[in-house]
C-alpha positions in Angstrom: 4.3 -12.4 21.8 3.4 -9.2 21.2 6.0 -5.6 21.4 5.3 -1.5 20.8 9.0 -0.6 19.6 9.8 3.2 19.7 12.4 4.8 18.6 13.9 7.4 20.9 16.5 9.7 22.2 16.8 9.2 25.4 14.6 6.5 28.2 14.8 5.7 31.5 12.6 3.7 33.7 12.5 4.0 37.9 10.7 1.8 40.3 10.1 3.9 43.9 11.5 6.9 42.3 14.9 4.8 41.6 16.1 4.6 38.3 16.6 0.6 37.2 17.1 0.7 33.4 18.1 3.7 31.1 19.6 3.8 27.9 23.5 5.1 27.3 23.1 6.9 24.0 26.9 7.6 23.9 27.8 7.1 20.4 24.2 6.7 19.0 21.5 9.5 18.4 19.1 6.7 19.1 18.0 3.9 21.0 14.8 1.5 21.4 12.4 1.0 23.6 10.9 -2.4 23.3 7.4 -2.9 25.5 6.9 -6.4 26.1 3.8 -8.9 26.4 3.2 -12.3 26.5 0.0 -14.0 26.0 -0.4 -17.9 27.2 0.8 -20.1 24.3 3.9 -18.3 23.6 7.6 -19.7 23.3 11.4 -19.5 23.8 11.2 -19.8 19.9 9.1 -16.9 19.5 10.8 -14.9 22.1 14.3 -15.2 20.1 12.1 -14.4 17.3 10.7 -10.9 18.4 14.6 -9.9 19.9 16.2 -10.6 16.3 13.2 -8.4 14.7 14.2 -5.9 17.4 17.5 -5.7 16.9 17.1 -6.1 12.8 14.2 -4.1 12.1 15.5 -0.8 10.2 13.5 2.0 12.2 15.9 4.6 13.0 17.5 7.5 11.3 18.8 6.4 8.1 16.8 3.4 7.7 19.5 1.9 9.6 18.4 -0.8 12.5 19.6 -1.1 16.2 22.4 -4.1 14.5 23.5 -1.5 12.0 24.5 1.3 14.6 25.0 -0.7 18.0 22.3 1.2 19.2 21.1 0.4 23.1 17.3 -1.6 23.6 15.6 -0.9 26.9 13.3 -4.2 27.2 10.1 -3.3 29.6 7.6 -5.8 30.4 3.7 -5.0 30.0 1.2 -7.0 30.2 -1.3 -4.5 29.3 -0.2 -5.2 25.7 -3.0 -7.8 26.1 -5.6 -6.1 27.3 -9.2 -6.9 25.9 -11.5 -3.8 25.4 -14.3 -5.4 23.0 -17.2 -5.0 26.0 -17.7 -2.4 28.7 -15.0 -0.1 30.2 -13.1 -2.5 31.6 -10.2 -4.3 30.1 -10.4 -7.7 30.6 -6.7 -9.2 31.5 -7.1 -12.6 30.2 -5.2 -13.2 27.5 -2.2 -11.8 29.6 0.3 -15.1 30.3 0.6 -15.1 34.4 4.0 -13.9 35.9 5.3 -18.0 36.1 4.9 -17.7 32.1 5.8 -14.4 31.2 8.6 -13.5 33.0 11.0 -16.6 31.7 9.9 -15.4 28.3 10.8 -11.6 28.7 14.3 -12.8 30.0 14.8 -15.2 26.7 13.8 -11.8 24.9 16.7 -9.9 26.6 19.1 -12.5 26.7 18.3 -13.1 23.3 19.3 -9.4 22.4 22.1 -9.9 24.4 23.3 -13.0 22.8 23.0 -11.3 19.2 25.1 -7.8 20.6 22.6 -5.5 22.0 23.6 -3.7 24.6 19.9 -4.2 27.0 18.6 -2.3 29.7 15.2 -3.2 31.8 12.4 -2.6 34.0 11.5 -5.1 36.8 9.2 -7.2 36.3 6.1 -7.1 37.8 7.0 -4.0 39.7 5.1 -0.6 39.2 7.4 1.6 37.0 7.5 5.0 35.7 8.6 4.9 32.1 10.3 8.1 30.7 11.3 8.5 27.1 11.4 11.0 24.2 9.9 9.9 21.3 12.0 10.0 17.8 9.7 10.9 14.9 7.4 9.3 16.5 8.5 6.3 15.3 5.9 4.0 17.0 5.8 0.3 15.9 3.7 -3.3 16.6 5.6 -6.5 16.5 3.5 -9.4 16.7 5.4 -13.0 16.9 
């Protein structure tokens, strides 16, 4: 499994110009957002995995992690995080997990959060979303499980 973690002030993302996950920032300066991919041969194991690094990993102001300041994840699927570019102009898809793979492991990411104390918005899967975020630093990180 594979995540791009940012660290932000505020996110939101909308499907058909309706919003369907933003981050509540009450309390908090900052929040995460956690892009999501899954390749093939990927597990539950490694999906609780890349939540507790989530939630753990000491990114925001302070060094201080998401667990340290109760500090809100939005969770957004992409499959583009496995996009091959090695030949031509076109990415090849394949090492993207289909939908009947990915999405169960996506959920066991967010309920995986949820289960440790984040508080977790989301996209919908599958769906064509517009992301909107503000970047904090930029903090901009890779998490490979």
């Amino acid at each position: 499994m594979r995540a791009v973690l940012q660290r932000v002030t505020s996110a939101s993302v909308s499907v058909d110009g309706e919003v369907v996950g933003s981050l509540d920032l009450t309390g908090t300066a900052q929040g995460l957002v956690a892009l999501v991919g899954v390749t093939h041969d990927d597990t539950r194991e490694q999906a609780r995995t890349l939540a507790d690094r989530i939630w753990r990993l000491r990114i925001l102001d302070g060094e201080k992690s998401a667990a340290d300041v109760d500090a809100p994840v939005l969770v957004i699927s992409q499959f583009t995080l496995y996009a091959n570019t090695a030949k031509g102009r076109r990415p090849s898809w394949n090492a993207a997990a289909p939908r009947t793979v990915a999405e169960p492991l996506v959920d066991e990411v967010v309920s995986s959060l949820q289960t440790i104390g984040a508080t977790v918005a989301t996209g919908r899967f599958g769906a064509d979303m517009a992301v909107s975020l503000t970047n904090s630093g930029p903090v901009t990180i890779v998490l490979d499980v």
